[in-house]
Every structure is written in C-alpha cells, then in structure tokens.
C-alpha positions in Angstrom: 56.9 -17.4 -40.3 57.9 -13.9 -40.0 60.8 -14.7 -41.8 59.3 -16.1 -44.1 56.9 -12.9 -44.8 59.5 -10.2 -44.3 61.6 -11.8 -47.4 60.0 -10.2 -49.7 57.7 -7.1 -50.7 54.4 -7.2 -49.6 51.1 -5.7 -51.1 50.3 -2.4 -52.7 46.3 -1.0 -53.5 45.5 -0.9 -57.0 43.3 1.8 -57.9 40.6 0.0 -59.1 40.5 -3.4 -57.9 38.8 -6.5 -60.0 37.7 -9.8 -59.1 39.1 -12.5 -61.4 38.1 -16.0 -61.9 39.2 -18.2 -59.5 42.1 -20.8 -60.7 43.5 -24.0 -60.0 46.7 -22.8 -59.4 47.8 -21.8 -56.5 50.4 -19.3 -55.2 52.6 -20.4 -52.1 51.8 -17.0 -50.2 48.0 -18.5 -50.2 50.1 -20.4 -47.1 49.9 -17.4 -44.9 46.7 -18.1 -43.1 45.3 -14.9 -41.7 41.9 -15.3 -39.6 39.4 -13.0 -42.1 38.2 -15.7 -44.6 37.8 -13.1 -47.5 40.1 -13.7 -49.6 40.6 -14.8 -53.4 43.4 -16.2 -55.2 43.8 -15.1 -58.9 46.7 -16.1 -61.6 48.9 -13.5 -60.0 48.7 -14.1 -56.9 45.7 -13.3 -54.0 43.5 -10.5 -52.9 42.8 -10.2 -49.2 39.9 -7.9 -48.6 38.9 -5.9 -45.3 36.4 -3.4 -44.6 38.1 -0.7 -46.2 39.5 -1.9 -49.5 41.3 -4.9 -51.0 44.7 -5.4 -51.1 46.5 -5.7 -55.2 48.2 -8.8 -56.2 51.6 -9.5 -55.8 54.2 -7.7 -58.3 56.6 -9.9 -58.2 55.3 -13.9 -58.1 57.2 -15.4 -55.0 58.9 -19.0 -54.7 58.9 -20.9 -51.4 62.5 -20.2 -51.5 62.5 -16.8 -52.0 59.7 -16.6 -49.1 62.5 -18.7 -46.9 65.9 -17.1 -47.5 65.7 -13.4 -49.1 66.0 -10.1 -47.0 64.4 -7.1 -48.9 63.0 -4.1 -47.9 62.8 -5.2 -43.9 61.4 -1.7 -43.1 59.1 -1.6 -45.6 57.5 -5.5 -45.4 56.9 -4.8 -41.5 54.8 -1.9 -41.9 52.9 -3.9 -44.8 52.5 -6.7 -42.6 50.9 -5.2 -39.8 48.0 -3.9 -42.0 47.6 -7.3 -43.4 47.0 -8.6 -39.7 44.9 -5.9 -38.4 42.5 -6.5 -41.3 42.5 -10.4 -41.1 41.9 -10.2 -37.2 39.1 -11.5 -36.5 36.9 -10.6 -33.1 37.3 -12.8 -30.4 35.2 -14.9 -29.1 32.7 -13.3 -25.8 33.7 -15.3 -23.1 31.0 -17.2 -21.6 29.4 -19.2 -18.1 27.3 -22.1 -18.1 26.9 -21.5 -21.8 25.4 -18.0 -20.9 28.2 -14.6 -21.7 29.3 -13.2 -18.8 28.1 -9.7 -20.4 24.6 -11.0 -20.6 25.0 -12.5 -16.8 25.7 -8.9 -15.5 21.7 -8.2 -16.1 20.1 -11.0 -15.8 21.6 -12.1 -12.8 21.0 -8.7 -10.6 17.4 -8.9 -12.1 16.5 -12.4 -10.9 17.9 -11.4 -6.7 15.6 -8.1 -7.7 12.6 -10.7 -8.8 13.3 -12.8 -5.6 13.3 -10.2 -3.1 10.2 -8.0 -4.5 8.1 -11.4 -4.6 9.4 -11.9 -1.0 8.4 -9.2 0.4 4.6 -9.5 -1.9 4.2 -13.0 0.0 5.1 -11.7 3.8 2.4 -8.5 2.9 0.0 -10.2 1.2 -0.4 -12.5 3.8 0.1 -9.9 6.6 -2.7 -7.8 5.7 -5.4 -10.7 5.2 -4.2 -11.1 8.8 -4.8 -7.6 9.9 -8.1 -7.0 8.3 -9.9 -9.8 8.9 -9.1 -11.1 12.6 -9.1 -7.3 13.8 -12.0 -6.9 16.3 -15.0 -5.6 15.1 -13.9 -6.9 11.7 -14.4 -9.8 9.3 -13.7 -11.4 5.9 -16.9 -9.2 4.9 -15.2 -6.3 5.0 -12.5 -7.5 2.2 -15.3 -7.1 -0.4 -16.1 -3.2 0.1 -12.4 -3.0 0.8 -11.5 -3.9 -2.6 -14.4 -1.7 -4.2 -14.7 1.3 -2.5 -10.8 1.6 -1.4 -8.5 -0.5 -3.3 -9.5 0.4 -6.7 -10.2 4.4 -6.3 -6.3 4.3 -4.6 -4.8 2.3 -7.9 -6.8 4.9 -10.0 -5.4 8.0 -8.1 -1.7 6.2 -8.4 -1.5 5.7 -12.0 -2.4 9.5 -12.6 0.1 10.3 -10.2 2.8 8.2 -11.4 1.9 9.1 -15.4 2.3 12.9 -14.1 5.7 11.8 -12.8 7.2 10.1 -15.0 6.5 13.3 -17.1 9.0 15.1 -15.1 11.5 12.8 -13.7 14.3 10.9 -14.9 13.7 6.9 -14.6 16.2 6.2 -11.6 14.5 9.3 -9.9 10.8 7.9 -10.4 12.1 4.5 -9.4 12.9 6.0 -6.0 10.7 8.3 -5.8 8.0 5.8 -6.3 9.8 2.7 -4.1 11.0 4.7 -0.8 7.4 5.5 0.1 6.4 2.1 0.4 9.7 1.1 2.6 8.9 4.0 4.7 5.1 3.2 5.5 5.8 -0.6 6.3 8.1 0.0 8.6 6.4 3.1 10.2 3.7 0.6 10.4 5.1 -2.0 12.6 6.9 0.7 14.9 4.5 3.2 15.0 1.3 3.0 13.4 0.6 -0.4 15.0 1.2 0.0 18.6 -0.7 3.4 18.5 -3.9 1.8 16.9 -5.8 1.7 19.7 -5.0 6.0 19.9 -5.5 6.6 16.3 -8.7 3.9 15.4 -12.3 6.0 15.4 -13.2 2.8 17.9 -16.0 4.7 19.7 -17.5 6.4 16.6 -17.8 2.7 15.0 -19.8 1.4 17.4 -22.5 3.7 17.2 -22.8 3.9 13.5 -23.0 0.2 13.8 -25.4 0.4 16.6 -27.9 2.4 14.3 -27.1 1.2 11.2 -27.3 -2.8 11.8 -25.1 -5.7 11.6 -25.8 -6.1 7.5 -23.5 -2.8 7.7 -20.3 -4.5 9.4 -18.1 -4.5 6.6 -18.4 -0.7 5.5 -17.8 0.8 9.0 -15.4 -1.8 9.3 -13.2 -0.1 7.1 -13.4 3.2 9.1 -13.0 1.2 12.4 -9.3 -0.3 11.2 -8.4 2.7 8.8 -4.6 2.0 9.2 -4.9 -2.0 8.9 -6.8 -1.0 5.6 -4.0 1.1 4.7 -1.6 -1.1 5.1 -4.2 -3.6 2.9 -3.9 -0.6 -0.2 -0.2 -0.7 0.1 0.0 -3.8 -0.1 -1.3 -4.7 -3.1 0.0 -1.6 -4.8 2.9 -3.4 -3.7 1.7 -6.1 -6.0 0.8 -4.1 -9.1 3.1 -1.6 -9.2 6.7 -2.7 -7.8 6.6 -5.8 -9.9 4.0 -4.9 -12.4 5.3 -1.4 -13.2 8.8 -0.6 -11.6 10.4 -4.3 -11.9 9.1 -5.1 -15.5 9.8 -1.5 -16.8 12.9 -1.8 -15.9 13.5 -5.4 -17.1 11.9 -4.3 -20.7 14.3 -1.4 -20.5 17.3 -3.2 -20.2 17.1 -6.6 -21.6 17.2 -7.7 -25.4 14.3 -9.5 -26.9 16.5 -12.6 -27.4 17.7 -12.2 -23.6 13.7 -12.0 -22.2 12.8 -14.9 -24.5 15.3 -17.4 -22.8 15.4 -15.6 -19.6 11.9 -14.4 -18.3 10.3 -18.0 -17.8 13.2 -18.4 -15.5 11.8 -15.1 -13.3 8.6 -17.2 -13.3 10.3 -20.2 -11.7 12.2 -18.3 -9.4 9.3 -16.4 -7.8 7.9 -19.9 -6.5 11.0 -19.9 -5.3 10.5 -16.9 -3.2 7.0 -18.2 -2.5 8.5 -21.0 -1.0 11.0 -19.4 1.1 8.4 -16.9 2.5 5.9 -18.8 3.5 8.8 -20.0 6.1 9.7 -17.1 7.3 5.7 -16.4 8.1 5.7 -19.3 9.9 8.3 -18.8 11.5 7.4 -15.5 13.1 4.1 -16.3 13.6 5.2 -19.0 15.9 7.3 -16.7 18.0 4.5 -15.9 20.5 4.4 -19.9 21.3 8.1 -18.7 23.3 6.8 -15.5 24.8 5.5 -15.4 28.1 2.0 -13.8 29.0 0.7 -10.8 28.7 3.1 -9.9 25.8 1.7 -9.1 22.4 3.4 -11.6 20.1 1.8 -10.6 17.1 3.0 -6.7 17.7 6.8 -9.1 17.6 5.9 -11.0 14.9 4.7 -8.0 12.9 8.3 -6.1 14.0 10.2 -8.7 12.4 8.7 -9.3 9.4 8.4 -5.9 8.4 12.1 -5.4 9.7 12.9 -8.0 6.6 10.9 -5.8 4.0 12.3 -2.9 4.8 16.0 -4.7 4.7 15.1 -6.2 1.4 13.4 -2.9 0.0 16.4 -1.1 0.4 18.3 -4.6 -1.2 16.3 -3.9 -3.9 17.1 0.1 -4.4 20.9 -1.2 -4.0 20.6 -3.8 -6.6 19.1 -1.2 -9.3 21.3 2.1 -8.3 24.1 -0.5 -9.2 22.7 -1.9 -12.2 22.2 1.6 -13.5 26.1 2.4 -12.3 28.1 -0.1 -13.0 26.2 -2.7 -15.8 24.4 -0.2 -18.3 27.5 2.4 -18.3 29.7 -0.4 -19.6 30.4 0.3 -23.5 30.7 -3.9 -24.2 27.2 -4.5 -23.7 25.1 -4.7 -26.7 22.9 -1.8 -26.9 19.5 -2.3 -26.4 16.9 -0.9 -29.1 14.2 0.9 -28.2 10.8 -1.1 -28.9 8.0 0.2 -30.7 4.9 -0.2 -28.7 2.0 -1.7 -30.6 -0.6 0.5 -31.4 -3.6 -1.0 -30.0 -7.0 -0.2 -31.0 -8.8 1.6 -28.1 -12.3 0.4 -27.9 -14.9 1.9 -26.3 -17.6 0.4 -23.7 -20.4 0.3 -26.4 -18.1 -1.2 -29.3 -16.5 -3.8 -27.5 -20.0 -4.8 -26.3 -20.8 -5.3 -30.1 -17.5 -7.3 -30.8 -18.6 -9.3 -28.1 -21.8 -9.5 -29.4 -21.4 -10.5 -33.1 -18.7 -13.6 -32.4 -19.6 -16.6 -30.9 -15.9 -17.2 -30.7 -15.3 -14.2 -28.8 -18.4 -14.8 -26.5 -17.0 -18.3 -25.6 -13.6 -16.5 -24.4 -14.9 -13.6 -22.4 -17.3 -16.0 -20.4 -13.6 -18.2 -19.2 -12.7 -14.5 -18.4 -15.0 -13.7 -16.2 -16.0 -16.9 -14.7 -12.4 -17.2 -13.6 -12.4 -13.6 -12.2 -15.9 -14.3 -10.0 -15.6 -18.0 -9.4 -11.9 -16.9 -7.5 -13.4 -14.3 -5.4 -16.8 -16.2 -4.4 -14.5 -18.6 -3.0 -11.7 -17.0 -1.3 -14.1 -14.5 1.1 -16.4 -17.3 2.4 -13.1 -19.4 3.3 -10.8 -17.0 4.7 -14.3 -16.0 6.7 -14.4 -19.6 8.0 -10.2 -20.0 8.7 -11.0 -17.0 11.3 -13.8 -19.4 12.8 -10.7 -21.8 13.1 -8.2 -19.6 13.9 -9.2 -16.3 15.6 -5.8 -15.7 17.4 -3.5 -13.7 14.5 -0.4 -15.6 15.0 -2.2 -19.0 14.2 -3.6 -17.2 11.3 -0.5 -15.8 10.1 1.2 -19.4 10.6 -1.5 -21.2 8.5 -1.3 -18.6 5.9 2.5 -19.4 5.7 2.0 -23.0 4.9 -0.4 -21.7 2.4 1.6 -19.7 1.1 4.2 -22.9 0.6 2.0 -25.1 -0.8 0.8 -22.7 -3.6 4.6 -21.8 -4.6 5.2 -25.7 -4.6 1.9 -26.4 -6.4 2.5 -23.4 -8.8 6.2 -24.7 -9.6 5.1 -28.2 -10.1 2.1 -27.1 -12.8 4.4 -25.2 -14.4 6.5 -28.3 -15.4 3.2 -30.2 -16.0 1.3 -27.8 -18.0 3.5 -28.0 -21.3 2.9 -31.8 -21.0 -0.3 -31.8 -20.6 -0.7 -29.1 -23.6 1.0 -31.2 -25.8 0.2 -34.5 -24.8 -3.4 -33.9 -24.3 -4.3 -30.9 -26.5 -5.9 -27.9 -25.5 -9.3 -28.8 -24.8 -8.2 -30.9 -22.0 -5.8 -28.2 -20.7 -8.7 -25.9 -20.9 -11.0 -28.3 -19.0 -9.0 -29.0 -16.0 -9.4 -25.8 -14.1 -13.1 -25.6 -14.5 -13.6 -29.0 -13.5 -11.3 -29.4 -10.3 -13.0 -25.9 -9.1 -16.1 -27.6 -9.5 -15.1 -30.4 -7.3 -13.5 -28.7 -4.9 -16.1 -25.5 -4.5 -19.0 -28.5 -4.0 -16.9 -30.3 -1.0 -16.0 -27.0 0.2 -19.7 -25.6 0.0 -21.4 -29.1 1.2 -19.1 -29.7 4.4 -20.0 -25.3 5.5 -24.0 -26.7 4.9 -24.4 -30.2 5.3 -21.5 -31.2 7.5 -23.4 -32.1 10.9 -24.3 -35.9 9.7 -20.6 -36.4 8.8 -19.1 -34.9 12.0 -18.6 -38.7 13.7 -16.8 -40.0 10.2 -14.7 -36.6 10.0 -14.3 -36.9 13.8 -12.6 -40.7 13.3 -10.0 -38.5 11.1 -9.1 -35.9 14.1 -11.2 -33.5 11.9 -14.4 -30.9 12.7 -16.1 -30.0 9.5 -14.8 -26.3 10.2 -11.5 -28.0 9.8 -12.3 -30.3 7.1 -14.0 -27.2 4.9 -10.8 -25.0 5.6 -8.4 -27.7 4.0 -11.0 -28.2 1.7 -10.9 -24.5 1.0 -7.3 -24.2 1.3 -6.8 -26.7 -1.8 -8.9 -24.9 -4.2 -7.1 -21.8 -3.7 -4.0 -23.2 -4.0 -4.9 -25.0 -7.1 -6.6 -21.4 -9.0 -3.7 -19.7 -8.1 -1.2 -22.3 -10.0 -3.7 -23.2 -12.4 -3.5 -19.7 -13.7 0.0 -19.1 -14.7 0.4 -23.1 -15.7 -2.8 -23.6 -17.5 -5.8 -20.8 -18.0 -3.3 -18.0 -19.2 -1.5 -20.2 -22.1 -5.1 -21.7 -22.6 -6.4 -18.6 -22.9 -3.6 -16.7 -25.1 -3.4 -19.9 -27.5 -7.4 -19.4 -28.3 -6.5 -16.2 -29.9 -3.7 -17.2 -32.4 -6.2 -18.8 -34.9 -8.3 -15.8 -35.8 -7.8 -13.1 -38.4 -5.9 -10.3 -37.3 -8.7 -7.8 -37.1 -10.4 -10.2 -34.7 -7.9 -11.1 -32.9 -6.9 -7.2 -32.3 -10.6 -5.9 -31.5 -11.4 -8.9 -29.3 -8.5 -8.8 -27.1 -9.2 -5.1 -26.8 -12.9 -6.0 -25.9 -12.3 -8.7 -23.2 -9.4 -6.7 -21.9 -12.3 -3.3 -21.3 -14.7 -5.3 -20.6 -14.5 -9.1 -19.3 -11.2 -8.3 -16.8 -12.6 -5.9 -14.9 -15.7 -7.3 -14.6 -14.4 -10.8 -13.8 -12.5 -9.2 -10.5 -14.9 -7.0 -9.5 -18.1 -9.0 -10.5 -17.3 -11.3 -7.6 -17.0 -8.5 -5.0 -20.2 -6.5 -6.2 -21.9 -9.8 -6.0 -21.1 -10.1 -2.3 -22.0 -7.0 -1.6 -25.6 -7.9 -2.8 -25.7 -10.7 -0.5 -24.6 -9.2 2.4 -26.3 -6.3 2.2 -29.2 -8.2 1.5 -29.4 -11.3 3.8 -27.5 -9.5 7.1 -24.0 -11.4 7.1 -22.1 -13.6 5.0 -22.4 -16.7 6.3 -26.6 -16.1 5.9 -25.8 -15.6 2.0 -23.4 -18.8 1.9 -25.9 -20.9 0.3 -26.9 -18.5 -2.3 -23.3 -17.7 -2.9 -22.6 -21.7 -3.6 -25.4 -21.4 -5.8 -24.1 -19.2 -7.7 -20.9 -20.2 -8.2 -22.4 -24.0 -9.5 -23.8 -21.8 -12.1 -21.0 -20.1 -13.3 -18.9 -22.9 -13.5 -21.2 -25.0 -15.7 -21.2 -21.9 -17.4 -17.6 -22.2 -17.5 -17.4 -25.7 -18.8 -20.1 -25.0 -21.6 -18.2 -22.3 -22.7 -14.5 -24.5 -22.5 -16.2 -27.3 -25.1 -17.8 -24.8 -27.5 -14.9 -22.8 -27.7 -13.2 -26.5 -28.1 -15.1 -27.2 -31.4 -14.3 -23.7 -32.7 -10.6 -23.8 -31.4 -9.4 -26.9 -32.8 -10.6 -26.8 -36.9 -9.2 -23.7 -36.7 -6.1 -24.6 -35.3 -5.5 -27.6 -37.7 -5.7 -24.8 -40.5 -3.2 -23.3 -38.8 -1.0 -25.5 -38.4 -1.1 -26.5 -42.5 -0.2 -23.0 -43.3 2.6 -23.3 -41.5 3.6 -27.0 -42.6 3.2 -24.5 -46.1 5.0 -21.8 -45.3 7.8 -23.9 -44.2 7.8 -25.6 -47.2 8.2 -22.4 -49.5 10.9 -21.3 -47.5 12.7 -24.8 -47.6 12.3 -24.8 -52.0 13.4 -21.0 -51.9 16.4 -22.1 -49.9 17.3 -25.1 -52.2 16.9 -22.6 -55.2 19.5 -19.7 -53.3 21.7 -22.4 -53.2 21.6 -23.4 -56.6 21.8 -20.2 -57.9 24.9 -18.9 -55.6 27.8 -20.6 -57.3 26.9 -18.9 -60.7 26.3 -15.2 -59.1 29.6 -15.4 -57.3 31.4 -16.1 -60.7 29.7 -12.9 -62.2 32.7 -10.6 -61.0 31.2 -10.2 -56.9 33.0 -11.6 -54.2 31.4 -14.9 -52.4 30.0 -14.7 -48.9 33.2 -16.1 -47.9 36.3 -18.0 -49.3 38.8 -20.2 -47.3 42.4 -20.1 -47.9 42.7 -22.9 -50.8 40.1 -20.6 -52.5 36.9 -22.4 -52.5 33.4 -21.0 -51.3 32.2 -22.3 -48.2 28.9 -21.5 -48.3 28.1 -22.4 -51.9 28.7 -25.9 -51.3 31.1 -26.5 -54.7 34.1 -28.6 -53.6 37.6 -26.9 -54.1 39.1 -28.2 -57.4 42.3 -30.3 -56.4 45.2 -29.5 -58.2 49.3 -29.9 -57.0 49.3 -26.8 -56.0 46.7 -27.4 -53.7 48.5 -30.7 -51.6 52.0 -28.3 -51.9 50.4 -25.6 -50.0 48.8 -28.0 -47.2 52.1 -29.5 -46.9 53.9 -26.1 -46.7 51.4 -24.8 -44.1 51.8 -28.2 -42.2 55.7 -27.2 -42.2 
C-alpha cells in the first residue's frame, strides 16, 4: 500500500476550501482507508478533513495503474503522507477490566479498601463503647441518654467550628491528617494507657457522694463524671462515625470521582460496608472470647480491648496510606479525566419560625415530618431499654462484647439482604407497601419486646420448655427489632422517604426539605433521649419508666402508620401525574428526534459537512443508503486486493 501511495503526488491546501455535492463516481484513491471518517469525495477527487483544515483535491486524477507502478516525487509524497495519517488517526480505544477502564479502577478501587476499613473500624468502636459505658460499675444504659445530650452533641458542635476554621487555612491532604491522626492516637492511648489507669484517673470517690445526696434518679448524670474517659472514648467514637466517613471519606470521594463514576459506583460502597459489618462483627467475637483461654485473675477484657484497638490503629494508618497514595500517584496522572468542580445547590436557609409555617400550611408536608420523627424516637425508645436489659443478661464485658459481635453480623447480613429486596418490593408492591413495612414490623416487634419485660412471669414454664428466661426471650426479641430499623433504613425508609418528595412543585419540594431537615431530624434523634430523661428523672430509674416508655412508643407508631396511608392517598395521584408527564416528555423528544432525522439529509447538502461520512461517501448518521454505482463495487474490490 505504500507503494501504492508514494506513486504519485499527494494533496495540497487550497485556500478556500468548498464542499461540493457528493457524486456517484468514485475516484480509486477513495481506496485508501484512513481511520478519521470525515471525508468527502467530489468529481475531482476527495477531501479529508482534520481538525485544522481540509485537505484540496487531487491535481492530477490518478488510475489504479498509475497508483501501482509510477515513482514520482518519493521525497515529497512521504512527507504528504505522514500528515494525511496523523490527521486520520483516530484515538485508541482506553483499555479496560471487567468492562470497567483501568483509569477509572485506579480510584474507585483504593476508595472501596478506604470504605471497608473506615466501616471496620466504626463497627469494633461502636460496639466497644456500648460496652464500656454501660457495663462500667456504677453505670447503666441510663446514662447513654444524657450522654448523647449533654456530651455528644455540644462535642459535634465544637468540632465542626473547629474543622470549618481549618479547612480555612489548610490544604486538603493536611486537614485530612490533621483531622484523622487524632483519632488513631487517642484509641490506642486508650487501650494502653488510659484504660489500665482508670481506676487512678476516674473521680470514683467524688461520685459516690454526689450520688449519696443526690438519689438514685441521678445515676446517669454523675455517671458520666464517674467514667469520664469511657465517655470519651463514647464521643470519639461516634465522631468517628460522622466525621471520618461522613466528612473526610465522602469529601474526598466527591472530590475525586466523576458524577457518571459515583452513579455506577457508590451503591457498590453501600454493599461493601455490610461487608465490613460482617467481617467485624467476627473479629468482636473473636476477642471477646479470648478471656474464655485466660486463666484467673487476668483481666481479659483489658486483652480483648488491646487487640482490637491494636487493629484500628493498624487500619487507621491503612487508611492515611491508601489516601497519601491516591493523592501521589492516581490524581497526578495527566490520563485521568479531569474532574469538574460541582456547583453546590443553593439551598434555601429557613429559619425555626418559617419552617414551622411550611410545616404548618401542607398537609403533605405534615404527613412526612411525622415518619421523620417517629423514626428518630421510636429507634431510641427502643435501643436504651434493651441494651439496659442485655446487661441484666450479660453483666461480664466480654459476654457483652461477644453478643454485640453477632449483632453486629446479623444486621450487616440483614442490611445486605434488604438491600437486594427493597427495589423488588418498591416495584413489585408500590410505595405504600414499602412505606408500611417498617412501621408495622416495629410495632410487632416493640409489643413482644415490651410484653415479655412486663408480662413475662405467666409464660416463664412455656419459654422455659425452649431453654429460654423471658430476660433472654426479650433480649432476642430486642435484638431483632434493632437489627431490622437499622436495615430497614438504608433499604426502605430513606428511598421511601426521598421518593415522597419527587411529586411536588419545586418550591415545595425546596422549602420542605429545608423544613424537615431544621426541624423534624433533630428532633426525631434527640426527641427520644429528652423523653428519657423525663422518665427517669421523673419515676427514679429506667426500668420504673418502662411501661410508660412502651406506652409511648404504641402511640407514636400508630402515629406512624396514620401518617404512612395519608401520605399514601396524597403520594400516589400525584405520582401517576408524574409519571404521564414523563410518558409526554418522552414522547416530544421521540417526534423531535424523528423530525432531526428527516431534516438532516437536506442540511447536509446545503454546502456543510455531515456529522460523518464513510469511505464510499455516504452519511452514516443520516440514514440515506450510499447510491451504488461501478465505481462503488471497483473500489470494494480494489480495497479487498
């Protein structure tokens, strides 16, 4: 073929180049099949275009023969012919794994072992410091209430300003360490040093006699200042939760990833942290079963504690190693596509007072916050009074560690499993069955759990048939409907609760997300714990208030379920509008599509170059067949040669 080419002079630029009319006839240098498609064969000869400009038609026509045999201007046809090339190349194709580029694999697949081993460490501290605070001596579940009120929150409050004045001042990768270090550091000074000096360090003394004078109602409040460090290590731990995946892992995910890579991608991250889930919960088994090969007198939980704390330190500084080389090696390479910077929506900052009116003048809106909150206060009515009555079971820490690692099992199990059932169930069932389900299975549950902690003395010889007590019995019972809120969530009330938005008008839809998110969120978590409080302040202890408590939350979950089918006959006329204004919309854009393609062939003839041309001539996006002609078949049988 280069033979062929270097017979004869090439191509010279014209000064002012003009598209003519495509013809039948076709020249044999059409035969030379360069990879850019743009190119258009005229009486004369062709026109290849590339970015720049296009190239003239030939001076002299050219024969297959003279194409085959003659040797003219060698020097000159070379040089020609490489620019032809270089502007027909073509870029090659990205190579590719498991249908996924290998430029794309480079982030996502460093983000998903960051994802893994944050949520691995969440799971061994989450359960860890339920442990700590609540089988401590002189402390309880009660104290977990004024622990997340009068601690918890004021810390989160004091960290974002801290972290907004940072991030003021530092560079990302130095707020990213600066942020992450600190919390490696204190969990393992906490096992090492912290721990085994608690009895040095814990106001033990001072406790006692605050208690002594201020009664037992008071438990909880000078528990906190009797276990300061375990209540530290509580705080950390679930600033662990909202701000290394929350705010360091998803910044830096947003940061990084294209919006086509998060759409395909970050469901996958919500698979693989049941994974992690999973996988944790063994390893807090498997520590907390340690002491069951230690010999007396030896603290196994001061062992168990060591070692898992040894593995979130190892994985914190996993996770510092995966992003320094993410940030070295990944985002300094030129190939990968550039990332635009998103705009952030502007949303519309409502105050207390007028997102109490938007709440206030929509029914439809009124219908959503109250799923809001009763999800928020239904979750942590139940969760004190059980992990209250698992201490009953299991006083010792390393038996309440280990049953908090089959917990901790079962919910990533559960949670993975819901995941793949709630798009069925969505579509299958619609979404006022979807909407119904958690509701109804927390009423279920919340009544066996609440009826076996009151009533369960005349059932104790069926129970006992079963190897059960009704301690036992109301701790599985317990168990079940925690596991089942904390997969229902992610699978079922957050779609649920996202999809009820999509039918109102934009205005709505703006202020009353801004309303529920001011007002309903933070009253839904903290609603429960305030009304806690009440009770135990009130009635001396939490187990005196455990009636009143299941009262309460029988009430808010008929509440719940009220609210589920109103919003159902609001949700789903709406929806079915919807959904015809889309069946519309689609069909505009299908009749604007069939009339762009009808119109194409006769623009393209109006001296502008089509879209793009093969080598016998013929538009391939208009759709008109190439005319067939003998030049035609002579060329496909000279290109065949």
């Amino acid at each position: 073929m280069e033979g062929a080419i270097r017979s004869h002079g090439l191509l010279s630029l014209p000064s002012n180049p003009q598209t003519l009319r495509l013809r039948p006839r076709l020249h044999p240098i059409a035969a030379l099949k360069p990879q850019n498609p743009i190119r258009l064969r005229t009486q004369q000869g062709f026109f290849s275009r590339d970015k720049f400009s296009p190239l003239s038609p030939l001076k002299t026509p050219l024969n297959k023969q003279s194409l085959l045999f003659s040797h003219g201007d060698k020097p000159q046809i070379e040089k020609r012919l490489h620019i032809c090339q270089a502007a027909a190349s073509a870029p090659s194709e990205k190579p590719k794994f498991l249908g996924v580029e290998i430029q794309t694999l480079k982030k996502i697949v460093p983000l998903g072992l960051m994802f893994f081993c944050i949520l691995f460490n969440y799971t061994i501290l989450r359960d860890t410091k339920d442990v700590l605070v609540v089988t401590a001596k002189g402390s309880s579940a009660e104290i977990i209430p004024f622990l997340k009120t009068w601690v918890n929150l004021p810390m989160a409050v004091g960290f974002m300003l801290l972290y907004s004045k940072l991030s003021d001042t530092l560079s990302k990768e130095s707020l990213f360490y600066t942020v992450i270090f600190p919390f490696i550091a204190f969990f393992g000074a906490f096992a090492f040093l912290m721990y085994p000096m608690r009895d040095a360090i814990h106001p033990t003394a001072l406790a006692d006699r605050l208690l002594a004078s201020l009664g037992p109602r008071f438990l909880g409040p000078i528990a906190i200042l009797r276990i300061w460090s375990f209540c530290l290590f509580y705080v950390m731990a679930e600033l662990w939760g909202s701000v290394v995946i929350s705010v360091l892992f998803w910044g830096f995910a947003n940061q990084i990833t294209t919006v086509e890579e998060a759409k395909e991608f970050y469901p996958l991250f919500g698979l693989g942290a049941n994974v992690a889930l999973i996988f944790s919960g063994r390893t807090v088994k498997y520590f907390s079963n340690l002491r069951k090969n230690l010999g007396p007198g030896v603290d196994g939980w001061a062992i168990s504690l060591k070692g898992m704390m040894s593995i979130v330190v190892l994985l914190g500084f996993v996770i510092t190693g995966i992003y320094w080389g993410v940030n070295k090696f990944v985002l300094n390479d030129p190939s990968l596509p550039k990332v635009e910077k998103r705009k952030k929506k502007e949303k519309p900052k409502l105050g207390m007072g007028e997102s109490l009116k938007v709440l206030l003048s929509s029914r439809y809106i009124r219908d959503l916050a109250t799923l809001v909150v009763a999800y928020g206060i239904s979750i942590n009515l139940v969760e004190v009074t059980w992990k209250s009555k698992l201490k009953a079971q299991f006083p010792s820490p390393n038996e309440y560690s280990s049953f908090m690692g089959d917990f901790s099992t079962a919910t990533g199990i559960a949670t993975f499993t819901m995941m793949l059932l709630g798009r069925v169930i969505l579509r299958r069932f619609g979404w006022g069955v979807a909407a119904m389900i958690t509701p109804t299975v927390l009423l279920l549950t919340g009544i066996g759990f609440f009826s076996l902690i009151l009533f369960g003395q005349p059932i104790t010889p069926m129970l006992a048939s079963f190897g059960m007590t009704p301690l036992l019995a109301a701790v599985y019972v317990g168990a079940l409907q925690n596991i089942f809120s904390k997969s229902a969530k992610y699978s079922l009330f957050d779609p649920c609760k996202e999809m009820a938005y999509i039918p109102l008008d934009e205005d709505m839809k703006v202020k009353g997300k801004a309303a529920i998110d001011v007002v309903c969120n933070p009253l839904g978590k903290s609603g429960g714990a305030l009304i806690q409080q009440f009770m135990i302040l009130t009635f001396g202890s939490l187990a005196k208030s455990t009636p009143y408590l299941g009262g309460i939350l029988l009430v808010i979950v008929l509440a719940w379920i009220g609210a589920v089918r109103s919003l159902d006959a609001q949700f789903s006329p709406l929806a079915k509008q919807e959904l015809e204004k889309e069946k519309l919309l689609k069909e505009q854009a299908k009749e604007e599509s069939v009339i762009d393609v009808a119109i194409s062939p006769v623009e393209s003839n109006n001296g502008s170059f089509p879209p793009e041309v093969s080598t016998n001539g013929s538009a391939l996006k208009s759709g008109v067949p190439p005319p067939e002609s003998e030049s035609t078949s002579e060329t496909s049988s000279y290109r065949n040669q």
